[in-house]
C-alpha positions as CSV (number, residue, x, y, z in Angstrom):
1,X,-60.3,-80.4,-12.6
2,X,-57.5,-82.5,-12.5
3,X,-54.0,-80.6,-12.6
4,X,-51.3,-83.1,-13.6
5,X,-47.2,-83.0,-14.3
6,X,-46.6,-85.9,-17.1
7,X,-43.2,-87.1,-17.0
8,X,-40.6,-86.8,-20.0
9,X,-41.0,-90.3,-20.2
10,X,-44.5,-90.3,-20.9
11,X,-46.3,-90.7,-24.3
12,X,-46.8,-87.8,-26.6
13,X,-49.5,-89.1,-27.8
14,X,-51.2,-89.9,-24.1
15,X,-50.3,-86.8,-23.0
16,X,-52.6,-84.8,-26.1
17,X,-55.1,-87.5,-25.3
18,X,-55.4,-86.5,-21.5
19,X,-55.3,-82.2,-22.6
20,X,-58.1,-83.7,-25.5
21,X,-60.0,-84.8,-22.4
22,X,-60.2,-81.8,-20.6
23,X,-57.2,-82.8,-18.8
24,X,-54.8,-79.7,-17.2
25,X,-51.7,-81.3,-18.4
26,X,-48.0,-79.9,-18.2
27,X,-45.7,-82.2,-19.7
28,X,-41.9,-81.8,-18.1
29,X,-40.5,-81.5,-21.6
30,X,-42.7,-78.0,-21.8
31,X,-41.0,-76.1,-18.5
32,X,-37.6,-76.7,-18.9
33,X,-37.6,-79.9,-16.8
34,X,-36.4,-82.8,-20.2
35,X,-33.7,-84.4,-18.7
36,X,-33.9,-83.5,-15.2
37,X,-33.0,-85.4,-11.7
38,X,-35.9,-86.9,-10.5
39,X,-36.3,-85.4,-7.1
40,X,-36.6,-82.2,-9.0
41,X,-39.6,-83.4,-10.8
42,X,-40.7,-84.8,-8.0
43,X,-40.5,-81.4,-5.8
44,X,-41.9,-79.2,-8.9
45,X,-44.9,-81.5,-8.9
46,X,-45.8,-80.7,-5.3
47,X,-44.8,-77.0,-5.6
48,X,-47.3,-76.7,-8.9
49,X,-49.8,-78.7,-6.6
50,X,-50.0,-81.8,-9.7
51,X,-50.4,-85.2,-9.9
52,X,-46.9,-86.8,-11.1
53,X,-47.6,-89.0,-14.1
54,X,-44.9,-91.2,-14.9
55,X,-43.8,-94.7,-16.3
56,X,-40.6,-94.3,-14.3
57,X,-41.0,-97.3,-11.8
58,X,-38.5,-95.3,-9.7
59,X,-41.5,-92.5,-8.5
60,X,-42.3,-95.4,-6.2
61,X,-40.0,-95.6,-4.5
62,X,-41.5,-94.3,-1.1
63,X,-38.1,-94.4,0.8
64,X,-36.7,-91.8,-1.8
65,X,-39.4,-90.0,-2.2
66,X,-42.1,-88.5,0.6
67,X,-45.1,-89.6,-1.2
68,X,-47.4,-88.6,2.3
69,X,-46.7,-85.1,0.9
70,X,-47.4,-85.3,-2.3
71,X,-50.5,-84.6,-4.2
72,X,-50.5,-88.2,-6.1
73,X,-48.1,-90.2,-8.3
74,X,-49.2,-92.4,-11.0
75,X,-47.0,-95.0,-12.4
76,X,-48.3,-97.2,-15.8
77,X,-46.7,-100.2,-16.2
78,X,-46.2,-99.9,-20.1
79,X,-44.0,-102.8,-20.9
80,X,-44.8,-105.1,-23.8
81,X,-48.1,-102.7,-24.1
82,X,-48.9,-100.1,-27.9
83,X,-49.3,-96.9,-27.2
84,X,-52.7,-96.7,-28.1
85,X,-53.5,-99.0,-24.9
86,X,-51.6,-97.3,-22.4
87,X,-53.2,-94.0,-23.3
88,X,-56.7,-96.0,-23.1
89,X,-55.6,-96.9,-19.9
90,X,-54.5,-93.8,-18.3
91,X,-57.4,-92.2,-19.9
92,X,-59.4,-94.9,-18.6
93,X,-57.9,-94.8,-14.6
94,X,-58.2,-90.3,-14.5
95,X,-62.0,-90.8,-15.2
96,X,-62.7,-93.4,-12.4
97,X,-61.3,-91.4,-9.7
98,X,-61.6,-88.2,-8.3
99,X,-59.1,-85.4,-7.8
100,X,-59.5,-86.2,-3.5
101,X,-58.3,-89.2,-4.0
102,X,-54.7,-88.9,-5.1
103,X,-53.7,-86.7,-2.6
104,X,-50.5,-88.6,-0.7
105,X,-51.2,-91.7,-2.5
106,X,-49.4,-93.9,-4.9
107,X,-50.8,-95.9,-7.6
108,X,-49.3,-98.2,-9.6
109,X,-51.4,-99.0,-12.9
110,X,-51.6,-102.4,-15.0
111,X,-53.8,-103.2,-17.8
112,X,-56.7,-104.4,-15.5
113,X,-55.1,-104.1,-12.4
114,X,-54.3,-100.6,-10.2
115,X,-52.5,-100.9,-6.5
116,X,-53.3,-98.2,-4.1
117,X,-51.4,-97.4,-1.4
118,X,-52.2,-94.5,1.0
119,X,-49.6,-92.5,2.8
């Protein structure tokens, strides 16, 4: 099963959906992480052994953060998209793929569209 670390940033609503799902969701908000630096979400993701959910384009950022040691980050593009649709989406892109293959990779999801890109 799927063990992921949603972002603060990320949808209430999508993360219930996910745990609804069968999903083994944390949400930062729930261990004392609301508010906190990046690279410390980040770094808790990899200790707890998660995939980092996020809609913080910043996660990305593969000069910032060591991705190759990570054990996946997912990025939604939400903009201009209801909240119903994004947690279709997500939804949607967890059941297509299987817990191997997040492991040191990055993907960047768009209604329709996903970019991989293995470290």
């Amino acid at each position: 099963m799927l063990k992921i670390l949603a972002d603060q940033c990320v949808y209430g609503d999508t993360i219930k959906a996910l745990k609804k799902e069968g999903y083994n969701v944390i949400w930062t908000r729930e261990v004392g992480l609301k508010n906190a630096p990046d690279e410390k979400i980040f770094n808790f993701a990899i200790s707890q052994k998660r995939i980092l959910l996020s809609f913080d384009r910043e996660f990305g950022n593969f000069y910032k953060f060591n991705i190759a040691e990570s054990f996946g980050v997912v990025i939604i593009l939400v903009k201009n998209r209801t909240i119903r649709g994004v947690t279709f989406d997500t939804i949607s892109f967890f059941k297509k793929l299987q817990e191997k293959s997040f492991r040191s990779t990055l993907f960047i999801v768009r209604q329709n569209l996903v970019r991989i890109r293995k470290f």
